[in-house]
C-alpha positions in Angstrom: 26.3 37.8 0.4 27.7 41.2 1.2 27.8 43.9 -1.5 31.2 45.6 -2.2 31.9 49.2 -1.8 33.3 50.9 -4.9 36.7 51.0 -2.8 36.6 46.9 -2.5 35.6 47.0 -6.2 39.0 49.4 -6.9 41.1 47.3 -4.7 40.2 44.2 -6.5 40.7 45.4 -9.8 44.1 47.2 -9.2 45.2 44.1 -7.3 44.3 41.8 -10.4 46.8 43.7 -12.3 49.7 42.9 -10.0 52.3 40.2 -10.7 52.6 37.6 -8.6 55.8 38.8 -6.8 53.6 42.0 -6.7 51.0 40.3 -5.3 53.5 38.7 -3.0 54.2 41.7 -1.4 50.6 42.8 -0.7 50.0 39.2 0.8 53.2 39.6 3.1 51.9 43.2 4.5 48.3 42.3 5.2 49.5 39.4 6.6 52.6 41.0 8.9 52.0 44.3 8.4 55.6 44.7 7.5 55.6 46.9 4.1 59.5 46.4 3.6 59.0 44.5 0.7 56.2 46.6 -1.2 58.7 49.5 -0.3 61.5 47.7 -1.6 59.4 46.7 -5.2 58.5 49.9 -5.3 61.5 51.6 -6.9 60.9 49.3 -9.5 57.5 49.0 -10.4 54.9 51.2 -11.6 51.7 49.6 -10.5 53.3 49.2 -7.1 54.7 53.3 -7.2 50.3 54.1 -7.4 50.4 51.8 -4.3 48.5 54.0 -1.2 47.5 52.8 2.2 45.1 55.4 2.3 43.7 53.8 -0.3 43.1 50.0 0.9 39.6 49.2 1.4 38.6 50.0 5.1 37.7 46.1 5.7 41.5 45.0 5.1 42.3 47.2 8.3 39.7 45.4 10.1 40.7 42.2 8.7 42.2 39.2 11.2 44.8 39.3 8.6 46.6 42.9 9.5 48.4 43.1 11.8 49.8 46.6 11.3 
C-alpha cells in the first residue's frame, strides 16, 4: 500500500469539502482536461475560487485519467 504525500493528503481533504456539482467539475477536468466548467463554477464558489492547478497532487498529472 503506498503512503500519501502531504500534497495527496491536502488534495483529499479539500476535495472532500466540495459539492457534488463541485466535485463534478474536478471529475470532468481530470478526466478531459477541459477546465471550462471549474472555470465557469468558479465565479460562484468559494472553495472552487482556492482552486490551483499548481496545487494538484503531482500523481493526478501522471494519472491515465488526465488528459490535459
Amino acid at each position: 500500500m503506498k503512503t500519501l504525500s502531504g500534497q495527496e493528503l491536502k488534495f483529499i481533504v479539500w476535495y472532500r469539502t466540495l459539492t457534488t456539482l463541485e466535485r463534478l467539475a474536478v471529475n470532468y477536468w481530470l478526466t478531459t482536461g477541459d477546465s471550462r466548467l471549474i472555470a465557469f463554477l468558479r465565479e460562484h464558489s468559494e472553495r472552487l475560487q482556492r482552486f490551483s492547478y499548481q496545487s494538484l497532487p503531482d500523481c493526478l498529472y501522471q494519472s491515465p485519467l488526465h488528459r490535459g
